[in-house]
C-alpha positions as CSV (number, residue, x, y, z in Angstrom):
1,X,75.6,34.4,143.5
2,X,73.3,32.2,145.7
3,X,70.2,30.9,144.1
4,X,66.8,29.1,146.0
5,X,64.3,27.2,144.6
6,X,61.2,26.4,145.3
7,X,59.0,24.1,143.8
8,X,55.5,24.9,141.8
9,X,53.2,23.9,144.0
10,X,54.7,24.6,147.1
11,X,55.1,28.4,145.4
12,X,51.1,28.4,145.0
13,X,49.9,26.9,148.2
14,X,52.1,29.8,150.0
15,X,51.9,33.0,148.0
16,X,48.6,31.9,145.6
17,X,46.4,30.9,148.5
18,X,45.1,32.7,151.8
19,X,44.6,30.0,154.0
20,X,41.3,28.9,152.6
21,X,39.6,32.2,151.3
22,X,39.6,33.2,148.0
23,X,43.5,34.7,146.8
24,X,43.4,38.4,147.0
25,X,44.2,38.9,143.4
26,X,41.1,36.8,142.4
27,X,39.1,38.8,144.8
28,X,40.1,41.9,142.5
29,X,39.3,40.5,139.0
30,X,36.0,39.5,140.3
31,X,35.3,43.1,141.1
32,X,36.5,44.1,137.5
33,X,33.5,44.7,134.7
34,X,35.6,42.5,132.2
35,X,34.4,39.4,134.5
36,X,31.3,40.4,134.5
37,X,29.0,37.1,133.8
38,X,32.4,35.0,133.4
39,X,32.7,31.8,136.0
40,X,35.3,33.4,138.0
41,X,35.4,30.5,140.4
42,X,37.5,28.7,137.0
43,X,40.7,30.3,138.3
44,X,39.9,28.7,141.5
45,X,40.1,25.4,140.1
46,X,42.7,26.0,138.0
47,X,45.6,28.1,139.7
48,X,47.8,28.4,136.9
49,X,45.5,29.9,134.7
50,X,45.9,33.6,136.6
51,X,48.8,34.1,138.3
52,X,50.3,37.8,139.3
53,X,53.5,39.4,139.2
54,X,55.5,42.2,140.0
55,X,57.3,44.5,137.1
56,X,60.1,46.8,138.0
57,X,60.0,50.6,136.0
58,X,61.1,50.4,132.8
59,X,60.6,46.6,132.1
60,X,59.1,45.3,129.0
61,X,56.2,42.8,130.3
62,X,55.0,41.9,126.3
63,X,57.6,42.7,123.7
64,X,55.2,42.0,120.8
65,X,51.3,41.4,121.3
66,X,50.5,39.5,118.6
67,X,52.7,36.7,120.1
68,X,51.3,37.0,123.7
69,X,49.2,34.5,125.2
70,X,47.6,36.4,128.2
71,X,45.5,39.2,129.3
72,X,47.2,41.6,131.5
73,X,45.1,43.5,134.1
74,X,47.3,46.1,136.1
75,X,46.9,45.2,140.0
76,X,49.0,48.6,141.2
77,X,51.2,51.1,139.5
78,X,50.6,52.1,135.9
79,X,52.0,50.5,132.7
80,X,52.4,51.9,128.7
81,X,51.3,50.7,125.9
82,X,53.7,51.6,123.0
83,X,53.8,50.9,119.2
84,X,56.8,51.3,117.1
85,X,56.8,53.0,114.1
86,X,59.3,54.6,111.5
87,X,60.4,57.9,112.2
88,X,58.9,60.7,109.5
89,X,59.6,64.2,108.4
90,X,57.4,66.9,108.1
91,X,56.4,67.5,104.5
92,X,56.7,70.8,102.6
93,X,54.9,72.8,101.1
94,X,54.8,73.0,97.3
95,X,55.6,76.2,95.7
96,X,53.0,78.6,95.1
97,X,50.3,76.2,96.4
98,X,47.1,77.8,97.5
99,X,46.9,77.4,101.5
100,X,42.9,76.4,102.3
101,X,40.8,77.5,105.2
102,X,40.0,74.1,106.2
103,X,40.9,72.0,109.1
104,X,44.5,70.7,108.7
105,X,44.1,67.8,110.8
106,X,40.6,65.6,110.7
107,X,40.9,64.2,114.0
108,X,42.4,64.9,117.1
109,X,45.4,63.3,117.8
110,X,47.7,63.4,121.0
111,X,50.9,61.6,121.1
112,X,54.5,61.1,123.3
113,X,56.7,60.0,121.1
114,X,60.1,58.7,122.4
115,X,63.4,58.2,120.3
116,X,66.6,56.7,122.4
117,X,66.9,58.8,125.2
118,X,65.3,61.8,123.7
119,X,61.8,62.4,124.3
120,X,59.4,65.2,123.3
121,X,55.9,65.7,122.7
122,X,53.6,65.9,119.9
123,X,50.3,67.9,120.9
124,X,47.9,68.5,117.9
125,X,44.7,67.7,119.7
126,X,43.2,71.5,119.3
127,X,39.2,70.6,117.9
128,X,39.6,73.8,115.7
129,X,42.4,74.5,113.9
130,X,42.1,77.7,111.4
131,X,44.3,76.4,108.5
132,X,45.2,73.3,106.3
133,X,47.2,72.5,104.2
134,X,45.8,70.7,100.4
135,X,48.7,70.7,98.5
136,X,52.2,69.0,100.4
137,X,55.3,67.2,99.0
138,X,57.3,64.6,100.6
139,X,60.3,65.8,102.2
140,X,63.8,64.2,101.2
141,X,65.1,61.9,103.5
142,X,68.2,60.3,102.0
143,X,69.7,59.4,105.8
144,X,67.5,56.6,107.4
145,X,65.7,57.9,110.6
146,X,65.8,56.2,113.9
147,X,62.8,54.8,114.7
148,X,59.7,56.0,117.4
149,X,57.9,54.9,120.3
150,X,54.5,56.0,120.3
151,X,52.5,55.8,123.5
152,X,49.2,54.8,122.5
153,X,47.9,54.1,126.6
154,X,48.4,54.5,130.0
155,X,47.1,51.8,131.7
156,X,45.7,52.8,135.6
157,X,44.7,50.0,138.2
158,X,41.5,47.9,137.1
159,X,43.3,48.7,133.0
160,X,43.8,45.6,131.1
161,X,45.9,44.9,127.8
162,X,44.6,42.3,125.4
163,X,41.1,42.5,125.7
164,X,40.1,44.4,122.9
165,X,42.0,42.1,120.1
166,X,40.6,39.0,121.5
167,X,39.5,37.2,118.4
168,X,36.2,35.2,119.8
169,X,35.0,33.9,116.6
170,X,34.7,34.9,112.9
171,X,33.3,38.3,113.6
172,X,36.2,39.5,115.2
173,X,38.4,38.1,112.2
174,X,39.3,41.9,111.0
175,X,40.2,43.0,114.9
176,X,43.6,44.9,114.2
177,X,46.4,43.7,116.6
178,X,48.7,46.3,115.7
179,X,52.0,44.6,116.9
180,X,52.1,46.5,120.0
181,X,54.1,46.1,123.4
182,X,53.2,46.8,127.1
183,X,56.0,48.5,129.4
184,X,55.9,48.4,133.3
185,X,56.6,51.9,135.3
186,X,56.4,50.1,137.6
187,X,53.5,48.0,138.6
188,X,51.7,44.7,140.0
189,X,49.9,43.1,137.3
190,X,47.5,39.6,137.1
191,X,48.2,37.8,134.1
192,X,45.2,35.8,132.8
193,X,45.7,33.0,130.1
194,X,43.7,34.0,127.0
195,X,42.3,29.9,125.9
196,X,41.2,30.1,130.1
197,X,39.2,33.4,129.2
198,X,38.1,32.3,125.6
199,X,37.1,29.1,126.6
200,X,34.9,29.4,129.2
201,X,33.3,32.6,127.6
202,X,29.4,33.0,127.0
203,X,27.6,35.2,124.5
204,X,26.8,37.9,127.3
205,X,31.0,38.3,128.1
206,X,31.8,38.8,124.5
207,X,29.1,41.0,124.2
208,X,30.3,42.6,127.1
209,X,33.5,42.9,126.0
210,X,32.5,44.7,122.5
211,X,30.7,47.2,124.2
212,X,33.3,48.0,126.9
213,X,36.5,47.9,124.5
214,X,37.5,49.9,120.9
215,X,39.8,48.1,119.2
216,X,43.5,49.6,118.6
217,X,43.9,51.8,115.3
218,X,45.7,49.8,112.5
219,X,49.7,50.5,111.9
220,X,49.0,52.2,108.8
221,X,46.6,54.5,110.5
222,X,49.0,55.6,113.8
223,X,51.6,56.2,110.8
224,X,49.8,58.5,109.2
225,X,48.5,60.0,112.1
226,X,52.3,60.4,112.6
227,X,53.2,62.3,109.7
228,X,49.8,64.4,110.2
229,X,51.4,65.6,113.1
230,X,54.8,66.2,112.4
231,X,53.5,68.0,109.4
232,X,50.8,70.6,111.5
233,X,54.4,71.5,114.1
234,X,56.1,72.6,111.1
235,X,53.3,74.6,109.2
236,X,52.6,75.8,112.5
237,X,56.0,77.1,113.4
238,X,56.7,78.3,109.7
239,X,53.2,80.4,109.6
240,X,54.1,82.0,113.5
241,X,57.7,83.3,112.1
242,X,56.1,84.5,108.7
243,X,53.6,86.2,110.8
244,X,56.6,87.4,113.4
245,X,58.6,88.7,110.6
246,X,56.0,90.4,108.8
247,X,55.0,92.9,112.1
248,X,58.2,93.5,112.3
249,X,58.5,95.0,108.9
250,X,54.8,96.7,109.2
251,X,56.2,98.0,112.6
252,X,59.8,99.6,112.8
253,X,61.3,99.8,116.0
254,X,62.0,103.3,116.6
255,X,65.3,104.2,117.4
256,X,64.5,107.9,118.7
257,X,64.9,108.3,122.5
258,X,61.8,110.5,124.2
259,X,62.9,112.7,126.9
């Protein structure tokens, strides 16, 4: 193997700089709405403070977001956002338990969730659903589960990760960060210190900010949301074969031939 190096600032007078204009990937953050009212011309002065990078498919850009120390804004390409949680099993239902007419899920909820190499999807997003279950018992799981991956975002060009569990001051003290991580399918993506963006941040940018970002649900509430949804697929599937097997009772096949 045959290495070459190159030294810092030589690195940012050749790829970071365009011969006197402002760098391309500057030019793009200032057309983002996150900057709006935010003294762009900062990164000018201070190079380091933004630099961008290239992530090939499948890499992990932040393992763990609550030890990251930049805000990622996806240049090209799109990137994940995926939290890991323990793996559940649908819960049954109790014995002679009344079955209400109520929704069975309060929310919507839409999730990919990914194991090893197996993936499949979890789809309970439907507004209306016809039944729900009040009474359920907790399935018994003696043999310890492999954990998920739960895709919480796709991040598109002009996306950014990290925004919305900046901590500005004390009333952002209860912002959950809920131990997430950001995976690259491949994408070009400007990394932007957080002290740079905190620091030089007026009223009118974290007011901006706020408004334009919802904060990530808590751990405790994407694991529930979890088990909500494993257990809707299985009352789903076990009312569709009860209600398979009953018309087939109700209606006999006929086995005479018609000529």
């Amino acid at each position: 193997m045959e290495l070459i190096s190159i030294g810092r600032d030589d690195f940012y007078d050749i790829f970071m700089s365009n011969r006197g204009q402002e760098p391309e990937h500057i030019q793009f953050l200032r057309n983002c709405q996150f900057t709006k009212d935010w003294p762009i011309q900062v990164l000018l002065q201070n190079p380091t403070s933004c630099v961008f990078h290239y992530y090939k498919r499948n890499q992990v850009i932040v393992p763990d977001s609550t030890k990251n120390e930049y805000i990622f804004v996806v240049k090209s390409g799109t990137c994940q956002v995926m939290k890991k949680l323990d793996n559940v099993k649908p819960r049954k239902l109790l014995q002679g338990r009344a079955i209400s007419k109520e929704n069975f899920l309060t929310d919507t909820y839409k999730a990919k969730v990914n194991t090893r190499l197996r993936r499949e999807s979890i789809d309970s997003s439907e507004k209306h659903i016809p039944w729900s279950v009040t009474h359920l018992n907790e399935a018994s799981n003696k043999d310890k589960l492999e954990p998920v991956f739960l895709q919480v975002q796709t991040l598109k060009p002009g996306d950014t990760f990290g925004l919305n569990i900046l901590k500005f001051d004390e009333t952002d003290v209860n912002v959950p960060n809920p131990h997430l991580s950001l995976v690259s399918n491949g994408s070009e993506v400007l990394m932007l210190k957080k002290d740079t963006f905190l620091r030089h941040s007026n009223d009118k940018v974290k007011e901006n900010i706020r408004h334009m970002f919802q904060p990530f649900a808590s751990t405790k509430e994407m694991q529930r949301k979890l088990q909500t949804a494993a257990d809707w697929k299985y009352f789903k599937a076990k009312q569709m074969k009860e209600l398979y097997d009953n018309l087939k009772k109700s209606r006999p096949i006929s086995t005479k031939l018609k000529i």
